[in-house]
N, C-alpha and C positions, 0 to 999 in steps of 0.2 A: 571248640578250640578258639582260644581268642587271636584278636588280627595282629599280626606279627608286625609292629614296627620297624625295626631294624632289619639291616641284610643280611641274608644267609647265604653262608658260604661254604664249600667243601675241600674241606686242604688234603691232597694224599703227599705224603714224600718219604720218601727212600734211605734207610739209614746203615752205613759200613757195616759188615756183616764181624766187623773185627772188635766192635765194645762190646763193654761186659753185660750183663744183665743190668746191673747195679746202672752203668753209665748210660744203657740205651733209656730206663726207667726215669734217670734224671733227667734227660734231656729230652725225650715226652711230656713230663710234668713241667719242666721249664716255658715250654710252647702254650700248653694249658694255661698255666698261670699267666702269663702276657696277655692271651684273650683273655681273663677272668679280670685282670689288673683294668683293661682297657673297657669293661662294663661291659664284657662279650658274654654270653650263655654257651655253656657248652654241651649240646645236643645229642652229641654221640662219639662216640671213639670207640675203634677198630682196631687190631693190631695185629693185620694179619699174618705177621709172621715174616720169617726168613724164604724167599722166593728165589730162584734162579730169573737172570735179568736176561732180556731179549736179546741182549749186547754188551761186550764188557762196559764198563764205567768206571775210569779211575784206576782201573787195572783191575776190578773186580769185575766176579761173576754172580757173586748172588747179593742180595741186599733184603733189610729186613725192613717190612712197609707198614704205614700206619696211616689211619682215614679217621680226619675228624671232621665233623659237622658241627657247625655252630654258627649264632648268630650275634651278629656285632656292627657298629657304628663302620656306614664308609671309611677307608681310610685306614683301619685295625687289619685286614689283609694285606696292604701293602707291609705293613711294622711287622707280620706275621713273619710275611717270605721272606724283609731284610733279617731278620734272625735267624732263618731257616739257608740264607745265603753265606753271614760269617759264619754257620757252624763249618768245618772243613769236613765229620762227619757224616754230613747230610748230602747225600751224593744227587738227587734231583726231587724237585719237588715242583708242584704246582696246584694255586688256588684258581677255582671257579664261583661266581657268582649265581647262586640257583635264586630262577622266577620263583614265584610264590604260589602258582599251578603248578608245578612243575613239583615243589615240595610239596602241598598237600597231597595231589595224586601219589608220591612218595613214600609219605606217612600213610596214606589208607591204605598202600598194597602193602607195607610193612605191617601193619595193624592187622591185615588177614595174616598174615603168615604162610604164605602160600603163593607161590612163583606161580604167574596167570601164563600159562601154556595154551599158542594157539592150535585147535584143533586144525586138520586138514579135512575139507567137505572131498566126499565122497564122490558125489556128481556135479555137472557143471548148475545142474540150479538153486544146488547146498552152494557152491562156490558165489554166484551168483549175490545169493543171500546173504553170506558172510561178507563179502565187499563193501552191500549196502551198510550191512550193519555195523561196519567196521568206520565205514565213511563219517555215519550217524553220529557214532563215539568222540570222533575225532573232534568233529563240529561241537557238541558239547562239552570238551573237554575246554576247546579254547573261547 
């Protein structure tokens, strides 16, 4: 994997459960194309679907949500969310800035395919040992 120059960032946000197929689709690809325009990579995109929301918003209760991952010049997240602010559509959204450990360890667990479930030790010197070993991880990770 070559060293990733640019930031990467994870945008999720929320879109009225009241457009159509057709307009939710434009206005996904609209977003897309601004990071592409802006010499962004786009990494991944999610579209998980229509969800009931924790809280109304807007007077709604469900909304339908989308996750992209991509990496782009400082600067191209803020241009993200001002488009993602005038849509009146887009009922809440929010971008994060991801480390670059943070994204590889990301990428290798996604690369397994396989959600790392931790076991519970048995006794206290299983317990014991999984501590260390968990300590050990930690410290190497960072």
């Amino acid at each position: 994997m070559e060293e990733l120059k640019k930031a990467v960032y994870e945008t999720t946000f929320i879109i009225a459960p009241t457009l159509s197929d057709e307009e939710r689709k434009g206005l996904i690809e609209e977003i897309l194309l601004l990071i592409e325009r802006e010499d962004g990579e786009i990494m991944k995109v999610e579209k998980w679907g229509e969800r009931d929301l924790a809280y109304p918003i807007k007077k709604f209760e469900k909304g339908y949500y989308v996750y992209i991952l991509y990496q782009a010049d400082p600067g191209v997240d803020r241009k993200v969310e001002r488009q993602l602010k005038l849509k009146e559509e887009v009922l809440r959204y929010l971008t994060v800035r991801i480390k670059k450990k943070k994204l590889l360890a990301k990428l290798l667990a996604g690369e397994k395919g396989v959600e790392e479930k931790e076991e519970i030790p048995a006794s206290p010197a299983e317990l014991e040992k999984a501590e260390t070993e968990k300590e050990k991880e930690e410290k190497d990770v960072s």
